[in-house]
N, C-alpha and C positions, 0 to 999 in steps of 0.2 A: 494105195488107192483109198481114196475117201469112201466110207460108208455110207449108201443111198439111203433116206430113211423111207421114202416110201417103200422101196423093194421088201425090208425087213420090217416093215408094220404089221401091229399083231392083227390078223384075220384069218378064213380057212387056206386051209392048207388047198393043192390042187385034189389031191384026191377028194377029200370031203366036198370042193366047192363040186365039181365031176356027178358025186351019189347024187347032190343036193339039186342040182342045177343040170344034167347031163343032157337034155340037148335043149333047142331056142324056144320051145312052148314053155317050158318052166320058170328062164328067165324070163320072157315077155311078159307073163303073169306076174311073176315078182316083182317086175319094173313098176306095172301098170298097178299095180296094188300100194307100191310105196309112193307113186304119183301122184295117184286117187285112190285113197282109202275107202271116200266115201262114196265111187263112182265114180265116173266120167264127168268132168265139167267143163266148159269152151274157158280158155285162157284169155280168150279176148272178150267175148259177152254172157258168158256165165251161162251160159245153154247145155241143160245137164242131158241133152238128149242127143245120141251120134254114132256113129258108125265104124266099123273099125275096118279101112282100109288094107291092101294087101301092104309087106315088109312091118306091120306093127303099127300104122299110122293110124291117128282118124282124125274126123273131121263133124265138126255140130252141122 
């Protein structure tokens, strides 16, 4: 069988990603932070001011 390379690409392991990331407030923080560094900003008209929905959403 052929070798996946994403399967084997170098990143954390599951335990580490687990300590790092161990339940969905830490990702969703993560996500939102590598998104918007600088903040919140509308994708469609640059409106840095918005609300954060429930499931992670928002909206200017």
């Amino acid at each position: 069988m052929a070798r996946n390379p994403i399967q084997f690409q170098p990143g954390l392991s599951l335990p580490a990603f687990l300590k790092q990331y161990g339940t969905e407030a830490p990702c969703q923080e993560a996500l939102f932070q590598h998104r918007w560094p600088k903040g919140f900003v509308c994708p469609d008209g640059g409106n840095a001011t918005g609300c954060r929905l429930s499931r992670g959403h928002y909206q200017c």
